[in-house]
C-alpha positions as protocol buffer text, in pm:
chain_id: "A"
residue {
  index: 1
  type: UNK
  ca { x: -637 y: -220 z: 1458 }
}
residue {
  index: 2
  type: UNK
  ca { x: -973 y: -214 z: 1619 }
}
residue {
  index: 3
  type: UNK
  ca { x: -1201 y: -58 z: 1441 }
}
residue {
  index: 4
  type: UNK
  ca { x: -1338 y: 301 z: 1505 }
}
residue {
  index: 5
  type: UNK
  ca { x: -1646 y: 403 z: 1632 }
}
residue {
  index: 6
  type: UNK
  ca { x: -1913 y: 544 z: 1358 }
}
residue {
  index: 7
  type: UNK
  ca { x: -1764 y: 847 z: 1223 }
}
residue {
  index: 8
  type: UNK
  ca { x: -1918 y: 1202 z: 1320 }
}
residue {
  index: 9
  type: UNK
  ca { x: -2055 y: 1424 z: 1046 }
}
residue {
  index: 10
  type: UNK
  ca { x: -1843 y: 1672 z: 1116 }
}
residue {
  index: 11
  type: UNK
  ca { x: -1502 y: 1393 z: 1078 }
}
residue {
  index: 12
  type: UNK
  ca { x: -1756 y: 1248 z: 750 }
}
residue {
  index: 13
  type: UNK
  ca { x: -1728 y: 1566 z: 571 }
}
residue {
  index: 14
  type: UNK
  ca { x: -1352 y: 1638 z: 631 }
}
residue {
  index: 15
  type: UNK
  ca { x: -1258 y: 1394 z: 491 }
}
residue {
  index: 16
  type: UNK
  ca { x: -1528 y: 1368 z: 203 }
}
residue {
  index: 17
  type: UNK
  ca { x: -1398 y: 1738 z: 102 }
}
residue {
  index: 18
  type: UNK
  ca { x: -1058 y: 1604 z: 132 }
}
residue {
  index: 19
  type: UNK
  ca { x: -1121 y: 1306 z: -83 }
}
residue {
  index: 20
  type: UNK
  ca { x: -1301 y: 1451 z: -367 }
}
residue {
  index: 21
  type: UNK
  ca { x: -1002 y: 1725 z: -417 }
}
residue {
  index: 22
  type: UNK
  ca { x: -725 y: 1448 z: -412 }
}
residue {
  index: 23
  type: UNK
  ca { x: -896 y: 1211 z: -658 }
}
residue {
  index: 24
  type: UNK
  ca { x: -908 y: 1462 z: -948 }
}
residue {
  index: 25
  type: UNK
  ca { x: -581 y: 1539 z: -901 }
}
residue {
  index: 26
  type: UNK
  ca { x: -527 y: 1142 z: -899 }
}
residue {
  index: 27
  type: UNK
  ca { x: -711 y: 1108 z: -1263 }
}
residue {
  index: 28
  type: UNK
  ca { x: -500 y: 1400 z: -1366 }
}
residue {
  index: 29
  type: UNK
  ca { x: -179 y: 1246 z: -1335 }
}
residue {
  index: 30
  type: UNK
  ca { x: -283 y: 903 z: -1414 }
}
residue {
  index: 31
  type: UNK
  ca { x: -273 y: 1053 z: -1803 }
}
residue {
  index: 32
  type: UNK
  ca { x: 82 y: 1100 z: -1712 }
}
residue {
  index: 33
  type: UNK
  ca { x: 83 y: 783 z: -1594 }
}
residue {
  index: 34
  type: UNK
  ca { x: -29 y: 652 z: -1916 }
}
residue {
  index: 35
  type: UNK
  ca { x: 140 y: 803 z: -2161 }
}
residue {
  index: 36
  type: UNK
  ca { x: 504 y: 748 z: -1998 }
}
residue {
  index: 37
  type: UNK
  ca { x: 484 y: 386 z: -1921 }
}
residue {
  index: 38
  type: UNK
  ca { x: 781 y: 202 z: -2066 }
}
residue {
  index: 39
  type: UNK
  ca { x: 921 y: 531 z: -2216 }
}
residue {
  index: 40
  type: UNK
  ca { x: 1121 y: 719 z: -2011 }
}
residue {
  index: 41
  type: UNK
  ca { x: 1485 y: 634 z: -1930 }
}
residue {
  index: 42
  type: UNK
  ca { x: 1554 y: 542 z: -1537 }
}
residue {
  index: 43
  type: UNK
  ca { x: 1808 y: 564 z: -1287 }
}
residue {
  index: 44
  type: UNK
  ca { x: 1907 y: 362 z: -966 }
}
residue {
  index: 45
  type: UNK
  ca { x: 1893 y: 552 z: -593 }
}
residue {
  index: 46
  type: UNK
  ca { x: 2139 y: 479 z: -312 }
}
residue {
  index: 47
  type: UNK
  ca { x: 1884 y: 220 z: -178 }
}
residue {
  index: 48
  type: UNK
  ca { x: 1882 y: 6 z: -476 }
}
residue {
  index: 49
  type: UNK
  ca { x: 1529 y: 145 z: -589 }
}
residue {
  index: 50
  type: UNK
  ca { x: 1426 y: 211 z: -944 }
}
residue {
  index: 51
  type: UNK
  ca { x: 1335 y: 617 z: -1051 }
}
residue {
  index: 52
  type: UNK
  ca { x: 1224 y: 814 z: -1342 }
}
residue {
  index: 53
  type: UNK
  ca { x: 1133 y: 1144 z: -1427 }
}
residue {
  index: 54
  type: UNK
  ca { x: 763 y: 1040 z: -1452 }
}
residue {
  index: 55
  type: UNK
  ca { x: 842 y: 930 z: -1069 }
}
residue {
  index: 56
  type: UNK
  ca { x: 945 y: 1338 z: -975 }
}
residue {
  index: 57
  type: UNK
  ca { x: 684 y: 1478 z: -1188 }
}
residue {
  index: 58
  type: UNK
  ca { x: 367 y: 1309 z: -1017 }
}
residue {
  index: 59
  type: UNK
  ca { x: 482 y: 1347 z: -685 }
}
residue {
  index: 60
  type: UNK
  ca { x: 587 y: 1728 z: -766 }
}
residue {
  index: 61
  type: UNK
  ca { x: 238 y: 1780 z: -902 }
}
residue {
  index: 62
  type: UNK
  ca { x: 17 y: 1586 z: -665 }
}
residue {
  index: 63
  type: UNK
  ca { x: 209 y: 1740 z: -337 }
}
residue {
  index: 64
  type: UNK
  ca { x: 185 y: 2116 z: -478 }
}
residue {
  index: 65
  type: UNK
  ca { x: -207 y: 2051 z: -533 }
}
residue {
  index: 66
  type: UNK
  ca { x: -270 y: 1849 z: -187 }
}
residue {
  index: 67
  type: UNK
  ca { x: -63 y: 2152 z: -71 }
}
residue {
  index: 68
  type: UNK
  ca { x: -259 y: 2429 z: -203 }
}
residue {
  index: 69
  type: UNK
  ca { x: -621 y: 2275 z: -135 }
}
residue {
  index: 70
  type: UNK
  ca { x: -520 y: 2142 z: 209 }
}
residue {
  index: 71
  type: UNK
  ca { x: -257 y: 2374 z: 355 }
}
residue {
  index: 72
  type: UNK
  ca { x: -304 y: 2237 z: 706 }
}
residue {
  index: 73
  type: UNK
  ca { x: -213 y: 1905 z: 596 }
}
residue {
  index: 74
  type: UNK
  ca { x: 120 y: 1778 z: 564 }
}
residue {
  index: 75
  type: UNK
  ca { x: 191 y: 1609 z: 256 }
}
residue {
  index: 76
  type: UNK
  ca { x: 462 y: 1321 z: 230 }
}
residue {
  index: 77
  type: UNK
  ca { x: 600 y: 1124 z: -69 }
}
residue {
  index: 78
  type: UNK
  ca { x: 830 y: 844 z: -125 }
}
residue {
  index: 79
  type: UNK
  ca { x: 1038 y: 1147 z: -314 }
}
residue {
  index: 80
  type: UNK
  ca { x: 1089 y: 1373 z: -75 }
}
residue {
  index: 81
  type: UNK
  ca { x: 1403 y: 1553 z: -213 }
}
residue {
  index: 82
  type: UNK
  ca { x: 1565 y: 1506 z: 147 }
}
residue {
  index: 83
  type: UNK
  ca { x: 1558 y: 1147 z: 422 }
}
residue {
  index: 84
  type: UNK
  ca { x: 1511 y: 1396 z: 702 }
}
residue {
  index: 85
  type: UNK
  ca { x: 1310 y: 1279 z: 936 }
}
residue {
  index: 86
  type: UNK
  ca { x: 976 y: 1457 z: 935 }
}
residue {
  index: 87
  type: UNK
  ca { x: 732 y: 1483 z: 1231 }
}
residue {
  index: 88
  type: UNK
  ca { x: 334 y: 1416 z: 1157 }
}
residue {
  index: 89
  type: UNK
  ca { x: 221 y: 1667 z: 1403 }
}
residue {
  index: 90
  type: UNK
  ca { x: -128 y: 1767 z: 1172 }
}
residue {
  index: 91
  type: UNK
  ca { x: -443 y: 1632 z: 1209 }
}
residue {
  index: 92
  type: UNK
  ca { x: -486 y: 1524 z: 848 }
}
residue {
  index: 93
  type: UNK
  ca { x: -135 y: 1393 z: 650 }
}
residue {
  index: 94
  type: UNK
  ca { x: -66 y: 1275 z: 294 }
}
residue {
  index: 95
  type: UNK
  ca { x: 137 y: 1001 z: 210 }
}
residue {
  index: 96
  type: UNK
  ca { x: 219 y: 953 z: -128 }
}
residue {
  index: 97
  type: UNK
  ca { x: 378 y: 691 z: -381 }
}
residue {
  index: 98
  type: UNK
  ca { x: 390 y: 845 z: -699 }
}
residue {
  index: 99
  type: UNK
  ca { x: 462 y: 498 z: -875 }
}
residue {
  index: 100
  type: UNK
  ca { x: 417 y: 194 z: -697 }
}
residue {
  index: 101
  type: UNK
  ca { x: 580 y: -39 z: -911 }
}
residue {
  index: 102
  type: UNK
  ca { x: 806 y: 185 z: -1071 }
}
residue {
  index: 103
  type: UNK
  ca { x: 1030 y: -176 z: -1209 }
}
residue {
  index: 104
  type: UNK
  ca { x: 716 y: -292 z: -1387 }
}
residue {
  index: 105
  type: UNK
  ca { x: 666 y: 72 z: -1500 }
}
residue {
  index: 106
  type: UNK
  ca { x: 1019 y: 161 z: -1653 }
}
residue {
  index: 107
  type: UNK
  ca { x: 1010 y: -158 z: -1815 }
}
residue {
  index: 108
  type: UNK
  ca { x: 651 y: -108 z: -1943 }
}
residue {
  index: 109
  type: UNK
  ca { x: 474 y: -351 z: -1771 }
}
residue {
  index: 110
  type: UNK
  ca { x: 160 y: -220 z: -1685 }
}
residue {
  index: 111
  type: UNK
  ca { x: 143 y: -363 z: -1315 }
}
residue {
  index: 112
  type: UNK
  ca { x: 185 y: 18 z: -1131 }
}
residue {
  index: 113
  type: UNK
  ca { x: -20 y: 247 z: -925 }
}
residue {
  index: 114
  type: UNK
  ca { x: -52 y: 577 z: -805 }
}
residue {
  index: 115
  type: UNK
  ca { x: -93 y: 552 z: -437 }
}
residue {
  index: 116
  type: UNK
  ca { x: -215 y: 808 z: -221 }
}
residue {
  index: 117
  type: UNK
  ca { x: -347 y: 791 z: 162 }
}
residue {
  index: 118
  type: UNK
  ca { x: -508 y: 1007 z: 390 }
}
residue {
  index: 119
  type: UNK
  ca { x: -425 y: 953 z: 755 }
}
residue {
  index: 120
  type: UNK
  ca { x: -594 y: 1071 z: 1030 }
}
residue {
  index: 121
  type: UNK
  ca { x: -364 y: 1144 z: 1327 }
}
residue {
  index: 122
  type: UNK
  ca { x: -137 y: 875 z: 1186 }
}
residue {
  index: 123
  type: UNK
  ca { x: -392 y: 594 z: 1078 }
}
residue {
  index: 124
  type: UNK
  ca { x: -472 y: 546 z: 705 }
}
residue {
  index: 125
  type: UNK
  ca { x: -861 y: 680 z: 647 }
}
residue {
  index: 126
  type: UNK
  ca { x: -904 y: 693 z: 248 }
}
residue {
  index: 127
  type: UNK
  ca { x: -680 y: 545 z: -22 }
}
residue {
  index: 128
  type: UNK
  ca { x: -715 y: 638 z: -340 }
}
residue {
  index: 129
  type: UNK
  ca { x: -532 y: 470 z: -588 }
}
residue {
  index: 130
  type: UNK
  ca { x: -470 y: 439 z: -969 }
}
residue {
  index: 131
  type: UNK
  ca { x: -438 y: 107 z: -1192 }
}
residue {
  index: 132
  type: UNK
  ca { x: -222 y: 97 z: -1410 }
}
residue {
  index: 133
  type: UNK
  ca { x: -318 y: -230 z: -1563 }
}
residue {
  index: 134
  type: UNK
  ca { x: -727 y: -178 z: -1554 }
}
residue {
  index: 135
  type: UNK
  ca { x: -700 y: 205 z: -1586 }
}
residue {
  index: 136
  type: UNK
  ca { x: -913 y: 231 z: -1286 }
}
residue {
  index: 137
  type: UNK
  ca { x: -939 y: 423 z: -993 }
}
residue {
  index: 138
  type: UNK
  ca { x: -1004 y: 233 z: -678 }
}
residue {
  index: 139
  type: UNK
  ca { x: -1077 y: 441 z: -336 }
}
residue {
  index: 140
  type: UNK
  ca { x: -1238 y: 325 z: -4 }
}
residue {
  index: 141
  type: UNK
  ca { x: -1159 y: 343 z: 396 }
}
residue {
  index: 142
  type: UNK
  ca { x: -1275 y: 242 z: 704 }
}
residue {
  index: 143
  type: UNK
  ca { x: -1670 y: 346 z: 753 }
}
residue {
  index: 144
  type: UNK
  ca { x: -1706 y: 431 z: 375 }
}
residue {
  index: 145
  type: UNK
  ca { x: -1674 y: 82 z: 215 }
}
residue {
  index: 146
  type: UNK
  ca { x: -1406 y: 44 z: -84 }
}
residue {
  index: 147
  type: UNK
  ca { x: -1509 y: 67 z: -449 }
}
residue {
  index: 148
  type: UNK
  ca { x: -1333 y: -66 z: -813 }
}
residue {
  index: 149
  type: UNK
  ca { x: -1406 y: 191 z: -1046 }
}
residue {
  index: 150
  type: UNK
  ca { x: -1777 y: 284 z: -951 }
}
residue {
  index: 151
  type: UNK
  ca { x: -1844 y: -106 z: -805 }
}
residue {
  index: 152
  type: UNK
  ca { x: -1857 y: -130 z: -451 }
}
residue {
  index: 153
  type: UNK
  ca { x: -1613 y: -444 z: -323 }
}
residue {
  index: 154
  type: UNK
  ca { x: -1543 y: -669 z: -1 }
}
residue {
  index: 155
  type: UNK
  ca { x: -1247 y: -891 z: 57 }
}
residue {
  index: 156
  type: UNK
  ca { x: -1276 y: -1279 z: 32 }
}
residue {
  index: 157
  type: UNK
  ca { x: -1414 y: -1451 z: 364 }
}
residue {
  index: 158
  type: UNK
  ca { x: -1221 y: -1752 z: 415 }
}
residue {
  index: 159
  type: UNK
  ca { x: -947 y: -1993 z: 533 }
}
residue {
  index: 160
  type: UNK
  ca { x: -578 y: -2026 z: 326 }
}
residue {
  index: 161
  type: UNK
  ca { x: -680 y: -2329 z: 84 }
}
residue {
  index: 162
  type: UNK
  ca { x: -421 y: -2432 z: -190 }
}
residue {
  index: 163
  type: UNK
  ca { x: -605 y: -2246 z: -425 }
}
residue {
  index: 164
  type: UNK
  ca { x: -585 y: -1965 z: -267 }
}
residue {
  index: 165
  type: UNK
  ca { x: -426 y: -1633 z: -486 }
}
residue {
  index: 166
  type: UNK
  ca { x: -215 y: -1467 z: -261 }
}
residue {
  index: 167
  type: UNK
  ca { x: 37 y: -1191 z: -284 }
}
residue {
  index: 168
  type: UNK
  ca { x: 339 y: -1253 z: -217 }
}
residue {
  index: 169
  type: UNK
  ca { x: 697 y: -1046 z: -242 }
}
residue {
  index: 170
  type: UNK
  ca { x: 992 y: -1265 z: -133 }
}
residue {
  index: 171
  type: UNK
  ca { x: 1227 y: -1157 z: 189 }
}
residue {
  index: 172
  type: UNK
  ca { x: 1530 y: -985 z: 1 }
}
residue {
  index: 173
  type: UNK
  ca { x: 1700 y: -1024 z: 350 }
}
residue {
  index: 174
  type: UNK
  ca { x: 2017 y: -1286 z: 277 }
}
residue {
  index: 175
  type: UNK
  ca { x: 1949 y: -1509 z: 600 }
}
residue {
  index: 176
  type: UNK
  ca { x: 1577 y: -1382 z: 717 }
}
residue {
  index: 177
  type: UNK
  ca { x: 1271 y: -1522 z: 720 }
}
residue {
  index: 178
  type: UNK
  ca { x: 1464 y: -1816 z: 506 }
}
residue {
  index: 179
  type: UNK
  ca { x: 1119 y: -2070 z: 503 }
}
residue {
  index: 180
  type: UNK
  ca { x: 881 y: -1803 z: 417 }
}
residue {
  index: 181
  type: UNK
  ca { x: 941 y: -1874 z: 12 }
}
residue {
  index: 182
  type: UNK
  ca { x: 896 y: -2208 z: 22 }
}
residue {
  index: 183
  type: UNK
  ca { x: 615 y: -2218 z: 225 }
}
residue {
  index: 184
  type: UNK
  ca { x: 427 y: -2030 z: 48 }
}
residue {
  index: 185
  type: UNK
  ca { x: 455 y: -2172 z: -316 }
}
residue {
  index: 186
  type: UNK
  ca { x: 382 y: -2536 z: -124 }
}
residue {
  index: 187
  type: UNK
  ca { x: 60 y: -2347 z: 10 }
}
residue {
  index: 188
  type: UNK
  ca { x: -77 y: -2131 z: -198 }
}
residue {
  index: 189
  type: UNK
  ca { x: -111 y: -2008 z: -499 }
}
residue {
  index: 190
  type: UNK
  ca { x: 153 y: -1728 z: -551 }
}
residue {
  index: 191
  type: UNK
  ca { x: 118 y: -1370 z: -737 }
}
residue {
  index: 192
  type: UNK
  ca { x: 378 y: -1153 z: -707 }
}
residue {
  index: 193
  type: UNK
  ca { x: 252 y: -878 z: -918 }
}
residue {
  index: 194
  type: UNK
  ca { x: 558 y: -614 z: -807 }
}
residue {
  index: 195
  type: UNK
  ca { x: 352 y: -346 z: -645 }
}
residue {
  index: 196
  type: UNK
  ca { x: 277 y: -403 z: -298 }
}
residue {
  index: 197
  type: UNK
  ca { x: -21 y: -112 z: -348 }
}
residue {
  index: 198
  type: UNK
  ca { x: -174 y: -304 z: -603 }
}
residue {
  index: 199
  type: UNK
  ca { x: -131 y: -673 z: -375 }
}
residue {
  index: 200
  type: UNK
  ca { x: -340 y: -488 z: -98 }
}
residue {
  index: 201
  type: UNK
  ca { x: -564 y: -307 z: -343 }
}
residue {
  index: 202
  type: UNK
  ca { x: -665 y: -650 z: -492 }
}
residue {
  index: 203
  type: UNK
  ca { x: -713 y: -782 z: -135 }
}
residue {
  index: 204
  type: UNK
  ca { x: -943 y: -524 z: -66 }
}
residue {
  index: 205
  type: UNK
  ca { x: -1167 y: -624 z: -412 }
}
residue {
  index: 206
  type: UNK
  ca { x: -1143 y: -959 z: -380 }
}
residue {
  index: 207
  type: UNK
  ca { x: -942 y: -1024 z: -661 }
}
residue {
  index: 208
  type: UNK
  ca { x: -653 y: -1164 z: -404 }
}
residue {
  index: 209
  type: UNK
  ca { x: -745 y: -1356 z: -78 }
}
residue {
  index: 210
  type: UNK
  ca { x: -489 y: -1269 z: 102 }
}
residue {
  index: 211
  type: UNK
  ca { x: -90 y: -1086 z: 125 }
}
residue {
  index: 212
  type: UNK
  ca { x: 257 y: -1146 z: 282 }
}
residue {
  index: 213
  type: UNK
  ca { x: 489 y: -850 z: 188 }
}
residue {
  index: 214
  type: UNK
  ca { x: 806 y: -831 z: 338 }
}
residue {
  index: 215
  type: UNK
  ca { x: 1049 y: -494 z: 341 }
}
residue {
  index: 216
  type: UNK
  ca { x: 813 y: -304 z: 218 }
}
residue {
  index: 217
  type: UNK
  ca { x: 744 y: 100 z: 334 }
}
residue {
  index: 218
  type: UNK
  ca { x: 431 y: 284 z: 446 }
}
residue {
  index: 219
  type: UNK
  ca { x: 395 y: 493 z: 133 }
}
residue {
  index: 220
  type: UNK
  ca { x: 402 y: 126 z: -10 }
}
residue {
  index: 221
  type: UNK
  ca { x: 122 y: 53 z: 150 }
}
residue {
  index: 222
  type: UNK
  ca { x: -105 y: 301 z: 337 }
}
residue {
  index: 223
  type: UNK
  ca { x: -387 y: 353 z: 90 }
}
residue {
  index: 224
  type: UNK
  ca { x: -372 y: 25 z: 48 }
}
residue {
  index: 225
  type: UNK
  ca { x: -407 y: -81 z: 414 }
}
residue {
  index: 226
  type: UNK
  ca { x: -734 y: 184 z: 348 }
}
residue {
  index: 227
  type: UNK
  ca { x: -920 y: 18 z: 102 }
}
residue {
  index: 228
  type: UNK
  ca { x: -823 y: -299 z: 310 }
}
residue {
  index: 229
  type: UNK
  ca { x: -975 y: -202 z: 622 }
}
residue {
  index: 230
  type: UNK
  ca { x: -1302 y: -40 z: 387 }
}
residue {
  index: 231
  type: UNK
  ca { x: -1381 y: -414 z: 225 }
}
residue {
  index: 232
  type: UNK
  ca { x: -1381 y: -554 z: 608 }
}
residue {
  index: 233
  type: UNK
  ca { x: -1069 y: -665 z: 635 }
}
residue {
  index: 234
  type: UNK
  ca { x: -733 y: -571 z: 807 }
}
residue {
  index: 235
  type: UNK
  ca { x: -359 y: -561 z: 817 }
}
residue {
  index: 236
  type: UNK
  ca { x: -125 y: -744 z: 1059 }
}
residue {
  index: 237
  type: UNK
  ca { x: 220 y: -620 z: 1127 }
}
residue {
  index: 238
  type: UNK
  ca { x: 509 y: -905 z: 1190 }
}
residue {
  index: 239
  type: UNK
  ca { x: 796 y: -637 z: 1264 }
}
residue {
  index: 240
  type: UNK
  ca { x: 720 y: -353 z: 1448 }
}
residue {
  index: 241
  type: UNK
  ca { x: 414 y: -132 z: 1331 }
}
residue {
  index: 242
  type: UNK
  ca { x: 454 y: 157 z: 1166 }
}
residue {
  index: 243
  type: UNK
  ca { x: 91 y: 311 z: 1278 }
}
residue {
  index: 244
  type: UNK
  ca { x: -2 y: 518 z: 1400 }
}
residue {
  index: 245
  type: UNK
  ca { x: 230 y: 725 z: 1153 }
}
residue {
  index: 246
  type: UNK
  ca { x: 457 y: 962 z: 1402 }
}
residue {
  index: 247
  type: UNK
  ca { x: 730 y: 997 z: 1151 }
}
residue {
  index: 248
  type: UNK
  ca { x: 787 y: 943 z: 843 }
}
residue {
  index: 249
  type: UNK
  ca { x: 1136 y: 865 z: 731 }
}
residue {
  index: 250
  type: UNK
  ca { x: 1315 y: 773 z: 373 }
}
residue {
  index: 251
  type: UNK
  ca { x: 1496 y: 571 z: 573 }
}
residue {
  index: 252
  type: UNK
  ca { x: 1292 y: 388 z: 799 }
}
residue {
  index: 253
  type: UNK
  ca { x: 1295 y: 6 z: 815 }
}
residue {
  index: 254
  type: UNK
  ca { x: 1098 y: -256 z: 635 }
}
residue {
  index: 255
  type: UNK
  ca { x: 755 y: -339 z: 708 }
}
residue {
  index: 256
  type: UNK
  ca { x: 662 y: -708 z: 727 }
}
residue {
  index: 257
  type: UNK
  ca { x: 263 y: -783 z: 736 }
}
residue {
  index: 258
  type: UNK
  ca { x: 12 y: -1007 z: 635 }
}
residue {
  index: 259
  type: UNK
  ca { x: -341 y: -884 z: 486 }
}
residue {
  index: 260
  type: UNK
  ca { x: -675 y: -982 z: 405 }
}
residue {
  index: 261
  type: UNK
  ca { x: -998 y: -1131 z: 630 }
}
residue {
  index: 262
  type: UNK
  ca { x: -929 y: -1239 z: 985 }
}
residue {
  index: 263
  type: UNK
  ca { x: -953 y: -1634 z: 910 }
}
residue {
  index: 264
  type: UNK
  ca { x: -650 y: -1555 z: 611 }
}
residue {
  index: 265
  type: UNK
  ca { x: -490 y: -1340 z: 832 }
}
residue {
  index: 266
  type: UNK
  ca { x: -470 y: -1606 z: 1122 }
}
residue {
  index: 267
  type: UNK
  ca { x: -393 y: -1944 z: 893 }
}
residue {
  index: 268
  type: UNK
  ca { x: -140 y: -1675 z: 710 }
}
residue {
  index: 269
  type: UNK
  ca { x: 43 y: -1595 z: 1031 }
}
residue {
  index: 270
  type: UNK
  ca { x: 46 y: -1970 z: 1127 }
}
residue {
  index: 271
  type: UNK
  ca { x: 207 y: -2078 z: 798 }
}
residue {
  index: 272
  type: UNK
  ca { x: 472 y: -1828 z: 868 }
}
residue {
  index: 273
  type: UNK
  ca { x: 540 y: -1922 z: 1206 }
}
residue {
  index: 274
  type: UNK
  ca { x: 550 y: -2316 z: 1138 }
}
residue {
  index: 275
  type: UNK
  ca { x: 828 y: -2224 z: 878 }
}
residue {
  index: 276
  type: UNK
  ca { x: 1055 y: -2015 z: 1134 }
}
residue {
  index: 277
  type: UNK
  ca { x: 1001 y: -2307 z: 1349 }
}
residue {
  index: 278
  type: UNK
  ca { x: 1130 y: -2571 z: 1092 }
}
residue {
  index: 279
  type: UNK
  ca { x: 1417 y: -2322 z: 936 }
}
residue {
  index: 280
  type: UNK
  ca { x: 1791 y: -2342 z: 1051 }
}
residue {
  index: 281
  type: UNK
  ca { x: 1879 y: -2006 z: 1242 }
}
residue {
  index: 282
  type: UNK
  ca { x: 1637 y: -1799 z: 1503 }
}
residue {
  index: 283
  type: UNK
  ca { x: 1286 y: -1764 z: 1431 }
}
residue {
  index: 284
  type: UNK
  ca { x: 1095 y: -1441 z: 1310 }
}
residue {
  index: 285
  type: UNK
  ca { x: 801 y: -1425 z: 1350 }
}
């Protein structure tokens, strides 16, 4: 992404008015948040993803309240009730993940985020997003900086050393990307925290240096790409891009990126490339 021009005051206070209504709905639900973790039972959907009640409820609540403040808005969620496609024709959109980390939630592992984005004409603008772990509420974008909490943050500035913390989430793929693993762990030092929101939300904080997610979604990921692009830094896409968002679809394919300040990024994407080239089988990135 290149970066916008300054914003306008009139674009400034859209999405100010925007933001202040979706992050007190945001704290409301994080309660819910709370007081569920590692409590409810939870069930298995046809694409091998975890779900609970707790799941349904937040996204029921948030989308009925980004609904009613922002009619002209489409909302989206990772539980839609249907994987019919849906055109982002609006302006302004909402997409939602009600629990990122829902694994590390069901189990009661505190690693798990509500993760909410606001795109403008398909391009993340504001993330807000709620940790689990820290019970805090970190929100930023692109021409408004990113903040922890109340503290204003910045991504790491740097090259990929081997003390470097970086987020990882192995391929799942049987036969892709077979070198990435390895080459990481030999690199880096790995976190794989289990919630792709919080990998880029750390990113964006400094708490991470870098990410490589692979098969992940955009409600995975868009108000994290936010706060990403608010510290300074940026996403790169190894498959195909899914921005700007056109359509959003339950059943869309993974993304595979890399995140975090444009020296990372680079020595990232060079890492992955040298182990394609070394692997058995065709090369992917």
């Amino acid at each position: 992404m290149s970066f916008p021009e300054p914003l306008s005051a009139e674009t400034v206070a859209d999405i100010e008015s925007r933001v202040a209504g979706a992050r007190r709905v945001v704290e409301k639900f994080a309660d819910r948040l709370q007081a569920d973790l590692g409590r409810v039972d939870s069930s298995w959907k046809s694409d091998g993803s975890r779900i609970t009640e707790t799941d349904l409820a937040i996204s029921a609540g948030i989308i009925e309240a980004l609904n009613d403040a922002f009619p002209e808005d489409i909302c989206l969620s990772e539980e839609l009730a249907t994987a019919t496609s849906i055109a982002v024709t609006s302006r302004f959109s909402w997409v939602l993940d009600p629990i990122d980390g829902t694994n590390n939630f069901a189990l009661g592992l505190a690693q798990c985020a509500i993760s909410l984005a606001l795109c403008e004409n398909g391009e993340p603008v504001y993330g807000i997003l709620y940790d689990a772990s820290r019970r805090v509420v970190m929100h930023g974008g692109p021409g408004f900086g990113t903040w922890d909490g109340e503290r204003p943050v910045g991504i790491h500035e740097g090259r990929l050393e081997g003390s470097s913390p970086i987020g990882f989430h192995s391929p799942r793929a049987v036969g892709r990307y077979p070198g990435h693993g390895e080459a990481m762990i030999t690199s880096c030092k790995v976190r794989a925290l289990g919630s792709s929101a919080l990998h880029l939300a750390y990113v964006a904080a400094g708490l991470l240096e870098g990410v490589v997610d692979h098969n992940v979604k955009i409600w995975d990921i868009a108000a994290g790409i936010a706060l990403v692009r608010g510290a300074g830094g940026d996403v790169e896409f190894i498959s195909d891009s899914p921005l700007p968002l056109k359509t959003f679809d339950l059943q869309m394919p993974g993304i595979v990126y890399v995140g975090g300040g444009a020296e990372m990024r680079k020595d990232l994407i060079e890492l992955l490339r040298s182990a394609d080239q070394s692997a058995p089988g065709p090369t992917a990135v």
